[in-house]
C-alpha positions in Angstrom: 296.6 164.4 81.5 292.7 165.2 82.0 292.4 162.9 84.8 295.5 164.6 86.8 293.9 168.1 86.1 290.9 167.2 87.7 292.4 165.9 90.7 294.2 169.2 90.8 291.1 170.7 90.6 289.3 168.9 93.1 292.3 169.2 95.4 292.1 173.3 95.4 288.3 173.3 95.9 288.3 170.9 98.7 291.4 173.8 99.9 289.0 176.6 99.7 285.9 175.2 101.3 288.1 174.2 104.4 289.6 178.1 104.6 285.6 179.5 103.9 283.3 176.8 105.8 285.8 175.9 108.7 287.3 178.2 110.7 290.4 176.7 112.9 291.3 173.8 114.6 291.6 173.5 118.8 293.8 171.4 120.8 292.6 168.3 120.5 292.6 168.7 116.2 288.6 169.1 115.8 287.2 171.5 113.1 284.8 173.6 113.7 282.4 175.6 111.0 282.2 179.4 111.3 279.5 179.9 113.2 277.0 182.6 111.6 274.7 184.9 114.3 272.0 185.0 112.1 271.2 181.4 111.6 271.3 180.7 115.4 267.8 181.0 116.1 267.6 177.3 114.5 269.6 176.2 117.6 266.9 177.5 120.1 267.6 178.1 123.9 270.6 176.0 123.4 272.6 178.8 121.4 274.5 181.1 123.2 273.2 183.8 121.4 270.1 183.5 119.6 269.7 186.4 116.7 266.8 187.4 114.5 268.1 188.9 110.8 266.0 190.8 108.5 267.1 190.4 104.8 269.9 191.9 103.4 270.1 195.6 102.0 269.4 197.3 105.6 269.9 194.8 107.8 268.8 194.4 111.8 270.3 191.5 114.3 268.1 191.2 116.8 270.2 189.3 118.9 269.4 187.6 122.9 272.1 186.8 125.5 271.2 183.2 126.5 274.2 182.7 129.1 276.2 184.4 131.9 279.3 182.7 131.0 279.7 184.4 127.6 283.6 185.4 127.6 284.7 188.4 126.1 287.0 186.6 123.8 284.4 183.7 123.5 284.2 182.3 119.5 280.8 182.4 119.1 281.4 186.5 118.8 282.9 185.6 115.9 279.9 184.9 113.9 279.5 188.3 113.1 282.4 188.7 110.5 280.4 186.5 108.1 277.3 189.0 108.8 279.4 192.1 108.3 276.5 194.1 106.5 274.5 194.3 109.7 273.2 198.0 110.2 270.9 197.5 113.5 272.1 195.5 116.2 270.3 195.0 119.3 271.5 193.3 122.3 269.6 192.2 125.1 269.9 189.9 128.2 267.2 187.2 127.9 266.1 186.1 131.5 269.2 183.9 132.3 271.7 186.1 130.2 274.4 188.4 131.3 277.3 190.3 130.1 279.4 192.7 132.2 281.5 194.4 129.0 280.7 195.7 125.6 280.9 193.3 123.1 284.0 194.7 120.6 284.7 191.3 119.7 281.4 191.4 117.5 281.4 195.0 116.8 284.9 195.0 115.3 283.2 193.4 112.4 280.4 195.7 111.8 281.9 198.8 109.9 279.3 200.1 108.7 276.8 200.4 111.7 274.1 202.7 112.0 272.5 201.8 115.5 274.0 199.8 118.0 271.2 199.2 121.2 271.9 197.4 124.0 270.3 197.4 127.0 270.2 194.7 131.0 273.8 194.5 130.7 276.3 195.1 134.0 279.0 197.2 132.5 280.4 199.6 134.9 282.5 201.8 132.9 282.6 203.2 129.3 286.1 203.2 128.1 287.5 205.8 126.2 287.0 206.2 122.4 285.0 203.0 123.1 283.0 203.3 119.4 285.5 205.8 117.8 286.2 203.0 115.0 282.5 202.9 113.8 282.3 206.1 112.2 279.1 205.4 110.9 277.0 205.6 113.7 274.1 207.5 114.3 272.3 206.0 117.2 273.4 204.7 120.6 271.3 203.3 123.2 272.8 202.2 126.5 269.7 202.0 128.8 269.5 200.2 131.9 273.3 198.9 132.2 274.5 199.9 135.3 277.2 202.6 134.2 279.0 204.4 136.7 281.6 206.3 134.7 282.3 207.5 131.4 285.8 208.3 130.7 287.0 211.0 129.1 286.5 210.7 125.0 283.9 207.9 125.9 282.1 209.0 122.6 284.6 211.2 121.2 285.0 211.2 117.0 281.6 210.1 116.6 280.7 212.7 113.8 277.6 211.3 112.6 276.2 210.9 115.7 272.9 211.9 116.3 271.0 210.3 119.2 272.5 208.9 122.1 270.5 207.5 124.9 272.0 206.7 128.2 268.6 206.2 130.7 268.6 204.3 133.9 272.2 203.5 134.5 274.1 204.7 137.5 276.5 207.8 136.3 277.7 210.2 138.6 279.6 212.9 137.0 279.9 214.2 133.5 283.4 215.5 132.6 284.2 218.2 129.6 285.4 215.8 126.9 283.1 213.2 126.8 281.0 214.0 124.1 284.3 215.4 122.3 283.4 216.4 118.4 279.8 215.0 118.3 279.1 217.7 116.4 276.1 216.2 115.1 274.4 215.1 117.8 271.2 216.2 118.2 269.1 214.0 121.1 271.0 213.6 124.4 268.7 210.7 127.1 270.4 210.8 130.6 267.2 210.1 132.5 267.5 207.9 135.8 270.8 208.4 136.9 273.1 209.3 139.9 274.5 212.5 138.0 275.0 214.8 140.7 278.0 216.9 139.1 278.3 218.2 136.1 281.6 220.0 134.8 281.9 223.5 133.2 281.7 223.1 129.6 280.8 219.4 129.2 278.0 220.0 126.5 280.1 222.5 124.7 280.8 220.8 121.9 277.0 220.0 121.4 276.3 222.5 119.0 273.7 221.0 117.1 272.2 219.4 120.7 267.9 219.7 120.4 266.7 217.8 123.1 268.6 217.1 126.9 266.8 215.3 129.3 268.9 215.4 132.4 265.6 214.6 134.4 265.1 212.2 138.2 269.5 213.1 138.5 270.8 214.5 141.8 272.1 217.8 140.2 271.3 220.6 142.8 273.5 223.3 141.5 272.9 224.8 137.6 275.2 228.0 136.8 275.3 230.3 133.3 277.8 227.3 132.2 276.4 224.5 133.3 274.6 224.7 129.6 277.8 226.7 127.6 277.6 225.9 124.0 274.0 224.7 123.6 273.1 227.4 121.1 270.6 225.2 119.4 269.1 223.8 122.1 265.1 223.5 121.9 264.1 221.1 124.9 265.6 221.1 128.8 264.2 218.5 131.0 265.3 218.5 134.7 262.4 217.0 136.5 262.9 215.8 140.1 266.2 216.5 140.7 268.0 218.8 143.8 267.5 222.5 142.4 267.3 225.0 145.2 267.6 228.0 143.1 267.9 230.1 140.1 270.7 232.3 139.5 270.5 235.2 137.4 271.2 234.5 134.2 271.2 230.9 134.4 269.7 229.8 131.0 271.3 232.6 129.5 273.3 230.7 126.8 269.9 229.0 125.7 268.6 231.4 123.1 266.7 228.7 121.5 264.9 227.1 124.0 261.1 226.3 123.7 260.2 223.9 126.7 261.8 224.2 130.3 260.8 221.4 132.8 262.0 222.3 136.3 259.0 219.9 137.9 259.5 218.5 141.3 262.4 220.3 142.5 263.2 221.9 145.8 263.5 225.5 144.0 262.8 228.2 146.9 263.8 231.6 145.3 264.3 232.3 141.5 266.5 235.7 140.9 264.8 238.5 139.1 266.9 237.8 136.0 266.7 234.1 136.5 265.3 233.2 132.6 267.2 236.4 130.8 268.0 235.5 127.6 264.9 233.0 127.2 262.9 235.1 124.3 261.9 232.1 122.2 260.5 229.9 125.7 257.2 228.6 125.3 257.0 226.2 128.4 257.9 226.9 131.5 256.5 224.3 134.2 257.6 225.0 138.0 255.1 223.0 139.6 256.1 220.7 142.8 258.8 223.3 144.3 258.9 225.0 147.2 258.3 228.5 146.0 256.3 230.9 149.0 256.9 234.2 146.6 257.2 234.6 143.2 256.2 238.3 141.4 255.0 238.0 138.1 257.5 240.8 136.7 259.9 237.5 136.6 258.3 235.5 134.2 257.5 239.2 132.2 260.4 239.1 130.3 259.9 236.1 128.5 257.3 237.4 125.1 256.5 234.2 123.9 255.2 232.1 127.0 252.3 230.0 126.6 252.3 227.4 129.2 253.4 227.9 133.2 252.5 225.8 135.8 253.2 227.1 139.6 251.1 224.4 140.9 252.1 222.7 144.1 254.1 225.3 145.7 253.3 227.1 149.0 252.8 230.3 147.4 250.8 232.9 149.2 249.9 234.7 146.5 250.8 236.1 142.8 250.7 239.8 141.3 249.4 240.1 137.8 249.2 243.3 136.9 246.0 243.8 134.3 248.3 246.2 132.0 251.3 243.7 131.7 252.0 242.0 128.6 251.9 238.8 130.3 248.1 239.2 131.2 247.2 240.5 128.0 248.9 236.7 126.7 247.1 234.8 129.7 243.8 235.8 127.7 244.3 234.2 124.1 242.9 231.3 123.3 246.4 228.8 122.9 247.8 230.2 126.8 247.3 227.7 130.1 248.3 229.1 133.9 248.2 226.8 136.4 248.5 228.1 140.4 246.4 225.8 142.2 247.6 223.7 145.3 249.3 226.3 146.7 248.9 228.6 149.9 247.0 231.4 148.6 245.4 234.0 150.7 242.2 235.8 149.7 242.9 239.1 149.0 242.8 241.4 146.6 246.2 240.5 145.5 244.0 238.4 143.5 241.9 240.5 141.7 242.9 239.4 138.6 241.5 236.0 138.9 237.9 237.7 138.4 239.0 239.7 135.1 241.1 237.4 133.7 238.6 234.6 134.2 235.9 236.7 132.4 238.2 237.9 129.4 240.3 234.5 129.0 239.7 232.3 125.7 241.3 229.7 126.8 238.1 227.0 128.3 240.6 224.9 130.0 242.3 228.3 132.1 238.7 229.3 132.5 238.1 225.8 134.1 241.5 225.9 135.9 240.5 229.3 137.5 237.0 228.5 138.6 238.8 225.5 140.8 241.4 227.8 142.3 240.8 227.6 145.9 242.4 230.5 148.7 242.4 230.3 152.3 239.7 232.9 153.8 240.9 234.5 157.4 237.7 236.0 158.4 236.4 236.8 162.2 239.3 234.3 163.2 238.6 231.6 161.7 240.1 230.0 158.7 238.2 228.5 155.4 239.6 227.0 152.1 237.4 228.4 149.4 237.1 229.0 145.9 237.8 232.3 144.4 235.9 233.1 142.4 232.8 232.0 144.9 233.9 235.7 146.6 232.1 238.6 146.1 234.8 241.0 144.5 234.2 244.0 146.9 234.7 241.5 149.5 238.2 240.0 149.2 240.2 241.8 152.2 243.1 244.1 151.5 244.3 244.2 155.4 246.4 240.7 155.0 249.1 242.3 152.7 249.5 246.1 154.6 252.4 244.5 156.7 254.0 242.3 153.2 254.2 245.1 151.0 257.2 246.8 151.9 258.9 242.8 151.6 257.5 242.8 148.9 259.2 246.2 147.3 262.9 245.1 149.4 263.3 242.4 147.9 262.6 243.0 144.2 263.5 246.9 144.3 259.9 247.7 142.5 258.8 251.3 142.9 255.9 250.9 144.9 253.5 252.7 143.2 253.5 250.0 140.5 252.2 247.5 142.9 249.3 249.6 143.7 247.2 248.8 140.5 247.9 244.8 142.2 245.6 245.1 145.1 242.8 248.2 144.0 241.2 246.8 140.8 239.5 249.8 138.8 236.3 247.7 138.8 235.8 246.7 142.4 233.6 249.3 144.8 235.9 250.1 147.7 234.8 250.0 151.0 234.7 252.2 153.8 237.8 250.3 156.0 239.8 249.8 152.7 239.3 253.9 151.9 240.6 254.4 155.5 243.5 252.1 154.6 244.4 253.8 151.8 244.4 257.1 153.2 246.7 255.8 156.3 248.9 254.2 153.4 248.8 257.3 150.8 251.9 259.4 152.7 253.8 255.9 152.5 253.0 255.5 148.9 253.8 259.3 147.8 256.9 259.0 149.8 
């Protein structure tokens, strides 16, 4: 009978819209419509979450915590298995929000994530293989959440992984097997935290790792293995942390790196072969330590350096020898060296100042020599002036008779190599520093 058929009919659509527009029943019998994430910016402040949507094809949820009472098992997660094709989600705490775990209710859902950002949150601790299910993620950003600790295999499995950004949270130690088979990731962000440890090994599995910015950390100590495995690595940032010194050979693993920022450290001595190994480093910025000798010969073996920056130590002074390679790079046009604010003493140590700031190409190292200031001892009495304000023939050579031979223990130099450091070729000598040298020949010839 057509009549019956259509009741049939009717009776299995009415079946289907209850399975596909409601989504269970509670206690007391009520239905309730599956809520959808992307339609709850219609409901304002009163929403529990309030998202944003792009259109389909690549889409973003922009999404704001509204509450502080948002369970972890709370149903409005839900609403993201009807927005499954989200790519971008961001999560933030609006003003009265709060959440204190990762949401995997919601994320269970999206399968084929690319990003996942989410940043005000109080979540203590990253569990491990936390995101190991979305295998399609490339970018992580967990700023400002209060971590503490990241277990073992926090991010482990995430092979397409290629930026992961962990900024001003509260971790403490990084173990080996976090980062297990990340292969891919190239951009590492631990800025701003309480990382004061860091285990043998633990970026070793980083082999595609550009860019680590480990900077304003606690980390005092850095060894040859500190960095194992970072083959590829271009950029090291470790601003403002603990470092008291350089071993030898303690970027020796980087052969790749272009830009080293040890900025507002406590570094006091840096071995002779503190940067072996560093042939392709560009940048090298020291400035803010608490460095009162450094020899140039240090910083020779590094051919490609265009950029250092020894400001704001309490150096006393810096030999440049005129025939080193470094020198010779100091005078092209692309080089900057920055010494200033330290404790230099006018001598002829720094003899090299006047040549170098007559043959440089480089206007701003001209203009970063003509404000380089020394401190004058003359008659007793003490003056802060700039160098190149001297005559030449008049910088002193007495002040360094009695650091010389410090100078040669320490580094093992033969002396006659430091020789061409305090007499420049150019200068006229005068009577007390011809008597000086001939007091000081028998040492030198010794």
């Amino acid at each position: 009978m057509p009549g019956r058929g259509l009741f049939v009919w009717l009776v299995v659509m009415v079946c289907l819209g209850a399975v596909t527009g409601f989504r269970d029943l509670n206690s007391s019998g009520k239905r309730y419509f599956r809520p959808n994430v992307c339609e709850s910016d219609k409901h304002g402040m009163d929403a529990k979450i309030v998202c944003y949507c792009t259109t389909p094809g690549n889409k973003t949820a922009d999404c704001w915590v509204n509450v502080h009472d948002l369970y972890e098992y709370d149903q409005t997660w839900s609403g993201f298995e009807i927005n499954s094709d989200i790519r971008h989600l961001i999560l933030t705490m609006a003003p009265n929000g709060q959440l204190n775990y990762l949401p995997m209710r919601a994320l269970q859902y999206l399968h084929n994530l690319r990003s996942f950002s989410m940043s005000s949150a109080n979540i203590p601790v990253i569990k491990a293989h936390t995101f190991s299910f979305l295998s399609q993620l490339d970018t992580i950003s967990l700023i400002n959440n209060q971590i503490v600790t990241l277990e073992n295999y926090a991010f482990a499995d995430l092979s397409r992984l290629r930026s992961l950004n962990m900024s001003f949270n509260q971790i403490t130690f990084l173990d080996r097997n976090v980062f297990h088979k990340c292969r891919n990731l190239e951009v590492l962000y631990l800025t701003a935290n309480n990382i004061s440890s860091i285990l043998d090994g633990a970026f070793s599995n980083l082999e595609k790792l550009d860019i680590l910015k480990l900077d304003y950390n606690f980390i005092s100590m850095i060894t040859v293995d500190t960095f194992r495995g970072l083959d590829n690595l271009s950029t090291l940032g470790l601003i403002a942390n603990y470092i008291t010194m350089l071993e030898d050979n303690t970027f020796d693993n980087l052969r790749n790196l272009i830009s080293l920022d040890l900025r507002q450290n406590a570094i006091q001595s840096i071995s002779p072969r503190a940067f072996n190994g560093l042939t392709k480093l560009q940048y090298l910025n020291l400035e803010q330590n608490e460095l009162k000798m450094l020899d140039s010969f240090i910083v020779q073996g590094l051919p490609n350096l265009l950029y250092l920056n020894l400001a704001k130590n309490l150096l006393t002074t810096f030999l440049l020898d005129e025939q080193s390679s470094l020198y010779s790079r100091f005078q092209k046009e692309n080089t900057l060296f920055y010494i200033n604010d330290n404790n230099l003493v006018c001598d002829c140590r720094l003899n090299w100042v006047f040549s170098l700031y007559g043959s440089t190409k480089s206007p701003i190292f001209k203009e970063a020599l003509n404000s380089l200031q020394c401190e004058l001892i003359k008659h007793d009495r003490t003056d802060f002036v700039y160098i190149l304000r001297i005559n030449l023939a008049e910088l002193p050579c007495e002040y360094y008779a009695s650091t010389t031979e410090s100078f040669m223990q320490e580094y093992d130099r033969p002396r006659y190599t430091l020789r061409n450091h305090y007499y420049h070729s150019g200068s006229t000598m005068n009577v007390a520093q011809l008597f000086l040298l001939i007091l000081t020949l028998p040492l030198v010839l010794h």
